[in-house]
N, C-alpha and C positions, 0 to 999 in steps of 0.2 A: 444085435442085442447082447449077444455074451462078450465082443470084445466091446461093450460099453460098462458092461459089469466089471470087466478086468481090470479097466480103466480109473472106471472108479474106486474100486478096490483098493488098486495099487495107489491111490492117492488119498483115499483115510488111510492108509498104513505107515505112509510118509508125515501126513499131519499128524497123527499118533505120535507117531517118532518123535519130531519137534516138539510136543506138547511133553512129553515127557523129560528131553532134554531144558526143557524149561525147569521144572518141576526138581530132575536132578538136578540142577544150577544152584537154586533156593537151598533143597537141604545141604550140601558141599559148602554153601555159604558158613555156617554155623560153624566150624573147625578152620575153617581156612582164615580166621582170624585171629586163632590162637597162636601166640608168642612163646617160644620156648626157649625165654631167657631168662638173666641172673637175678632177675627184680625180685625182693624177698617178699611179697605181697602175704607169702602163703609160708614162710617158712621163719625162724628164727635161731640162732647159734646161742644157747648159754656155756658158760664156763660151770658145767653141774652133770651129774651124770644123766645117763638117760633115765631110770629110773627116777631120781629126784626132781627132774624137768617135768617127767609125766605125774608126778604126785604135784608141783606145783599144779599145772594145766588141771587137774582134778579139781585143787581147792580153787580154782579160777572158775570153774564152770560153777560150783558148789553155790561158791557165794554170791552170784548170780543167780540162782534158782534153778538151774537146770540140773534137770536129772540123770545120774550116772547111769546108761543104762549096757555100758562094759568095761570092764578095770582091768590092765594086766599091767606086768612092769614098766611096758613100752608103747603102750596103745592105751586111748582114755576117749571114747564115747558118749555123750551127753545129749540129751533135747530140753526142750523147752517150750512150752504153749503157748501163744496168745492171740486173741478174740479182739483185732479193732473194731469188728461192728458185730451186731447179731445174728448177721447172714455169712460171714467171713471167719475162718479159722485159719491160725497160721503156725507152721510148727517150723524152729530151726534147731536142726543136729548140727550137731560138733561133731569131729572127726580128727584127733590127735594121732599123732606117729612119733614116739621120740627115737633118734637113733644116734646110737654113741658115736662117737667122732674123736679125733685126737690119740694121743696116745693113753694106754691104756682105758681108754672110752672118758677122760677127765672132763673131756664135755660132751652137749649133745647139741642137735639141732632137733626144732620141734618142728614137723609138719602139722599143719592145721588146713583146714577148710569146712567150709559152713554152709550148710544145703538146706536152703527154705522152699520148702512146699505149702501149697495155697488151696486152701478147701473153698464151696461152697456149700450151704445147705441146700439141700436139692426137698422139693416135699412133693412126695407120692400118695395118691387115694387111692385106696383099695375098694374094687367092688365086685361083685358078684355076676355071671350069667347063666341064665335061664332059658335052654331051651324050649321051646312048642311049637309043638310040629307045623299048626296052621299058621303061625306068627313070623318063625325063627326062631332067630336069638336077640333076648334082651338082655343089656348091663343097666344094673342097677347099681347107685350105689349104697353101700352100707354105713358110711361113714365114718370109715375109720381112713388115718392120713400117718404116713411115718415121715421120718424127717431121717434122712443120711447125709454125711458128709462125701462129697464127688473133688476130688483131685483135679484142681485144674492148672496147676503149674510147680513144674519146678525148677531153681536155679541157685546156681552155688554165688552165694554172696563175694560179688568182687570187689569191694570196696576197701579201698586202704585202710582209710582211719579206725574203723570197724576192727580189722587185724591188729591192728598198732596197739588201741585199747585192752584184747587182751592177752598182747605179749607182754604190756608194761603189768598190767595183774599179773601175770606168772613171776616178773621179775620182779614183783614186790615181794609173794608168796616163796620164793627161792632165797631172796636177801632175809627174808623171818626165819628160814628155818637154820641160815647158815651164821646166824645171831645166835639163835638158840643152842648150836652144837658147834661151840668153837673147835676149830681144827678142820672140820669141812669147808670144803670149798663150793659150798649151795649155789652162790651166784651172782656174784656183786652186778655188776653190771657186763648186759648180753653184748656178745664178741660180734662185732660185725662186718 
């Protein structure tokens, strides 16, 4: 009886094993696709400082509606909301990095990338219990319900075109300002 126990033991412990090398297989999948190459998907070269790239990226997210929600010379932060149905909430941030490049920093490159997370409304009733002794417990309810939003994904927007749209914004916004202040070099057209 006990070396049938052993036996069996040792062989949920093995199927365990397997079951879990399954399992880490799956998650290991998710990175082991990532390319760490020269494709500017996520990235941009203007001929403007880093500073002036990241005040472009600013009025780029601006005049789109999204909200700045951190500004510094070199970094520019922004989201933005939107509801395609009643039950569905969707919010994407921006995430700017300008960093000088060239010599004396005369140009930058803008890092970018864009993280959409996906709500739904979840609705919860709230009710009450009431112990007695001869009964138990009773829930009742009182009829009250809240509604929260539950996070059920997130994923950084890989899409080219998407990218492209608003580097060619930035490099509208970088050609306006270096119209307006002859002698800078804001940005005619991004160095590639």
């Amino acid at each position: 009886m006990r070396q049938f126990f052993l036996r069996s033991s040792a062989l949920c412990m093995v199927l365990m094993g397997l079951l879990s090398g399954c399992a880490t297989s799956k998650k290991a999948s998710v990175y082991q696709h990532e390319e760490f190459n020269t494709v500017d998907t996520f990235s941009r070269t203007y001929h403007a400082s880093a500073a002036a790239t990241c005040e472009a990226a600013r009025r780029t997210l601006l005049s789109q509606g999204y909200v700045i929600s951190k500004r510094q010379p070199e970094q520019v932060d922004g989201y933005k909301n939107f509801q395609p149905s009643m039950d569905v909430h969707v919010v994407i941030e921006f995430h700017v990095v300008c960093a000088p490049d060239g010599e004396n920093g005369a140009d930058a490159t803008a890092f970018v990338n864009a993280v959409q997370d996906k709500y739904v409304v979840k609705k919860q009733s709230n009710s009450a219990s009431l112990g007695v002794s001869a009964l138990g417990s009773l829930s009742l309810p009182f009829g009250s319900s809240e509604d929260s939003l539950a996070k059920v994904g997130s994923e950084t927007i890989p899409t080219v075109q998407f990218y492209d749209r608003f580097f060619a914004l930035v490099d509208h916004y970088l050609a306006e300002a270096a119209a307006s202040a002859p002698g800078d070099s804001g940005g005619k057209e991004p160095a590639q």
